[in-house]
N, C-alpha and C positions, 0 to 999 in steps of 0.2 A: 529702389535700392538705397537703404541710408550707408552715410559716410563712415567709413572709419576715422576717429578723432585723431589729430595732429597737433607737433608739438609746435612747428612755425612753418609758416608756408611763405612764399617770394608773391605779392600782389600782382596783377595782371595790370601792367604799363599801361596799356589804351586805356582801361579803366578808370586808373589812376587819374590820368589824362581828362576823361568825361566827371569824372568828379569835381576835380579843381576849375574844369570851367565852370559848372554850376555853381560852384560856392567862392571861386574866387574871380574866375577873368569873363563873367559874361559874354556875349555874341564875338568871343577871341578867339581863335586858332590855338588850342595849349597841347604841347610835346611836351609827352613823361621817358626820360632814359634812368635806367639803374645805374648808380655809380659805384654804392659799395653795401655789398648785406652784409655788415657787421655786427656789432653788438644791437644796433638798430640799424634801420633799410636807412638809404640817403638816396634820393633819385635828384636829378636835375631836370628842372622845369624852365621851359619856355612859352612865354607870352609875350604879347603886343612887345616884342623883338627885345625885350629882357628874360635875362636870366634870375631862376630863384633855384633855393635847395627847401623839398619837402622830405622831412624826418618822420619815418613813421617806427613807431617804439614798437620794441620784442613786447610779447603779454605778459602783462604782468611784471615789467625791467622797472618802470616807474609809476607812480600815482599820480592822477592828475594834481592832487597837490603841490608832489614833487615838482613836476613837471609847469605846472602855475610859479612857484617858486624861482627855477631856471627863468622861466620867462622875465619874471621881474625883476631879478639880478641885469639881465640884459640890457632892460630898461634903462635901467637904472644907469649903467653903461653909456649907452649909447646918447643918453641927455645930457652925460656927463662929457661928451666928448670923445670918448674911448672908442677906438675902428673896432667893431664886433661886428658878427653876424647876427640882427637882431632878428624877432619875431616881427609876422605880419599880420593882420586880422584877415578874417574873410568879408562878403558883401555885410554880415549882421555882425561885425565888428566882435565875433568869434576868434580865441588864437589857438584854441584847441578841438581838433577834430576826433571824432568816434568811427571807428572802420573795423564792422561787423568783420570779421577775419574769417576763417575754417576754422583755428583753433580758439577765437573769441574775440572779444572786443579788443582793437589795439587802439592807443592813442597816438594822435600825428601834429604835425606846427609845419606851417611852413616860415621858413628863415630868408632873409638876406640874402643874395648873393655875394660872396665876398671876391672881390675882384684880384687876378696876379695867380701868381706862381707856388706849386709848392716848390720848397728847394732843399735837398739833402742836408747840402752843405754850404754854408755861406762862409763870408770874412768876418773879419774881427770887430769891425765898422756897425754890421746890423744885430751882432749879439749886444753890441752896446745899446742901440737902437731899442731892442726889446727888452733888453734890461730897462731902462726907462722906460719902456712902455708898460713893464710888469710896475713897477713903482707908483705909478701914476692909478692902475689900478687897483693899488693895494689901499694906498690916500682914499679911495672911495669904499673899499668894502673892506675897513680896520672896521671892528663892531657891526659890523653889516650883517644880522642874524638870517639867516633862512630856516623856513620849517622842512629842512633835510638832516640827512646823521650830521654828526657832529663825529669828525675822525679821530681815536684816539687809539693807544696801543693797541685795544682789545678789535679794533677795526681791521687795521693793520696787519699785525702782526698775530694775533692770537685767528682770529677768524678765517683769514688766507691760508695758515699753516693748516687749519684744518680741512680747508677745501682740498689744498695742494696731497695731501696725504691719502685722498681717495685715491690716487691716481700713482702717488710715491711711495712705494714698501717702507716699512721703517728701517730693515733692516739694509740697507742700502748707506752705503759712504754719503752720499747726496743729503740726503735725509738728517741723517748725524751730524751735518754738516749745517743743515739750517736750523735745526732743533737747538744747534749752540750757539749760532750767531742771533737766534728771536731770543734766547734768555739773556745774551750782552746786552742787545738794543733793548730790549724790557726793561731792563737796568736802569740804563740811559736814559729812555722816558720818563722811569718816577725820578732820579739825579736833575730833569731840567731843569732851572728855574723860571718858570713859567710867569713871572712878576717882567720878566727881560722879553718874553714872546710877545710879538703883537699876534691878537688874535681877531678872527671877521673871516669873511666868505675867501672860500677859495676854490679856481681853477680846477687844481688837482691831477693839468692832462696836457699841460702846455709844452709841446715839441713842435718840428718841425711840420709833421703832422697835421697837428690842426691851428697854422698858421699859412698864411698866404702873404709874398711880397710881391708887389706890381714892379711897373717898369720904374718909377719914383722912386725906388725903396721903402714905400709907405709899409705897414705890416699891417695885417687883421686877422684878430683870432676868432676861431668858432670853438665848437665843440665845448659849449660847457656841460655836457650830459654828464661827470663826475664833480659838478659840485656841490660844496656844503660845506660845513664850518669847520676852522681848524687852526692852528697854526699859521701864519702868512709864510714864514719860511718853508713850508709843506711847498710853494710854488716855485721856488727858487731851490728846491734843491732834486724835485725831479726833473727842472730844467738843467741844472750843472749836470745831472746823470745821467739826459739824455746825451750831451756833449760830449764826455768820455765815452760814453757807449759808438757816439757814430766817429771822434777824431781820431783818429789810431796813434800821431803825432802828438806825440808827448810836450812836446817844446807849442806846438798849434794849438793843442788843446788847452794850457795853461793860458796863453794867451786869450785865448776866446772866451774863457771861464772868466779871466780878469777883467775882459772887457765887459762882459754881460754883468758881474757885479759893479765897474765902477758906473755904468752907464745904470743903474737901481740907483748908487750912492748919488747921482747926479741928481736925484729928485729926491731921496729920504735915506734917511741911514737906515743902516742893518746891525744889532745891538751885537756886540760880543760872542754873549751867549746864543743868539741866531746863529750867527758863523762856525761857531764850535759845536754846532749840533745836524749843521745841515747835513755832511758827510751819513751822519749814521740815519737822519730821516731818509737821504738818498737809497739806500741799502734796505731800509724798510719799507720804501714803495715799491723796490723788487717784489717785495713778497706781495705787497699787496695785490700788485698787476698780474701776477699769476696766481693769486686765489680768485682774480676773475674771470682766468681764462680757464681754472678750474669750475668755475659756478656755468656759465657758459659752455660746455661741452657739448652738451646735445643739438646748440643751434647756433652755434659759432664756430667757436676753435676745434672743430674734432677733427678737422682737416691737418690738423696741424701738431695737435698736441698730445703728448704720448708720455711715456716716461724716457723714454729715447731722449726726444726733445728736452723735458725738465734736466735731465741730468745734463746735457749741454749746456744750458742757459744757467744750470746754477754753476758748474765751473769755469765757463767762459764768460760770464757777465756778473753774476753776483760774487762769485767768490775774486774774483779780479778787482770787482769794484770795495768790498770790504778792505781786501789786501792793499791797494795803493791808496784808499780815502779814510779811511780808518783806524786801520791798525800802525800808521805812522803817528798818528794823536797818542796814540794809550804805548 
């Protein structure tokens, strides 16, 4: 009987398991548990009484170039000092794996374990903390090219709205609504002066999310599966929008925003025109974040994501966040 072809399947754990012993932990007892199928699988691995996290990618989400890329930014990282979740090789000094799938070749890395807590909500204390931790890694990847996109409005904002609109009628208030806020910030982008932007590798994903704090208050970031070149303020201003998004405390939130920029300014200034332009890149990684969870429908977000949904999140998050970050400037 042959198969019916698939568009993403969940790998079989024990599997998983019997693989990474062959090619990473030898005559070792290795546990595979799923942690999260999202844009890619992320299971946690146990060996000789450590922990690791094995990433295995959607088909076709990255190339192994891409994906070579990621890894050396890390590197790059991690030599520099910077707490990341780096990559590990296998016995033949391999860091990327090939896993025949049902719907085709995926490719996989195993990472770091990065040790600690996620945590919603912190004080004011570690937003400064991570502000200087953003800093320090910006000092390292200002001009830091990778062979990945290179993020610009047509990334943004022209290409998201058009995912997003599979899914959002035009004729819809929602719709009308973003169709006029991508022609402001459009503006905005060719207005920037770009001679004032530093530019070099970026993040692109840095929240609560994909950082960990231990009991030290030490921080470590993973997840750089959205990087690639752009803007350095691109990183600092979906982490401000993450902040408003989770502080509801208006007086809390100011705070925390101030802390996380003076604790950036404590290791490198942030130019002018970066400050007066983060708000509206804030606003435009909205769109972006949901022209991905538009591109991902079939093997991610369908659980979630509707036009129900879009029309919430654009009234209650982007049109909120335009309203108080933005349209106080102009």
């Amino acid at each position: 009987m042959s198969h019916f072809p698939v568009t993403s399947s969940n790998l079989s754990t024990r599997h998983i398991a019997d693989f990474l012993k062959q090619t990473y932990f030898p005559n070792v007892q290795v546990s595979c548990r799923l942690l999260k199928a999202g844009i890619s699988h992320t299971y946690l691995i146990k060996a000789r009484e450590e922990k690791f996290i094995f990433r295995i990618y959607a088909l076709n989400w990255r190339s192994e170039v891409e994906i070579n890329e990621e890894l050396r930014l890390l590197l790059h990282l991690k030599e520099n000092h910077i707490p990341v979740s780096y990559p590990l090789p296998d016995t033949n000094e391999r860091f990327i794996q090939s896993l025949g799938a049902p719907e085709g070749m995926r490719l996989a890395v195993m990472f770091s374990y990065a040790a600690g807590e996620k945590q919603f909500n912190f004080p004011p204390d570690l937003h400064f903390q991570i502000g200087s931790l953003m800093a320090r890694m910006h000092l390292l990847t200002q001009d830091f090219h990778l062979d990945r996109v290179t993020y610009t409005s047509q990334e943004i904002l022209i290409d998201s709205l058009n995912h997003v609109s599979e899914f959002l009628p035009d004729n819809t208030e929602e719709m009308a609504l973003m169709r006029s806020m991508q022609q402001f910030l459009l503006e905005e982008f060719d207005k920037a002066d770009e001679s004032q932007l530093r530019k070099g590798a970026v993040h692109l994903d840095i929240w609560f999310d994909n950082l960990v704090i231990d009991n030290a208050n030490k921080v470590t970031l993973f997840d750089f599966d959205f990087c690639g070149n752009g803007w350095l303020c691109l990183d600092l201003a979906y982490y401000i929008l993450q902040v408003h998004s989770i502080e509801r405390d208006p007086e809390q939130c100011h705070l925390k925003v101030d802390n996380f920029l003076k604790g950036y300014e404590s290791v490198t200034a942030i130019s002018a025109e970066e400050k007066r332009i983060i708000p509206m890149l804030g606003v435009s990684l909205y769109f972006f974040y949901l022209g991905i969870q538009s591109q991902r429908f079939h093997d991610f977000s369908n659980v979630f994501f509707n036009e129900v949904y879009l029309k919430r999140f654009i009234n209650l998050l982007v049109k909120k966040y335009f309203d108080t970050a933005v349209v106080p400037q102009h």
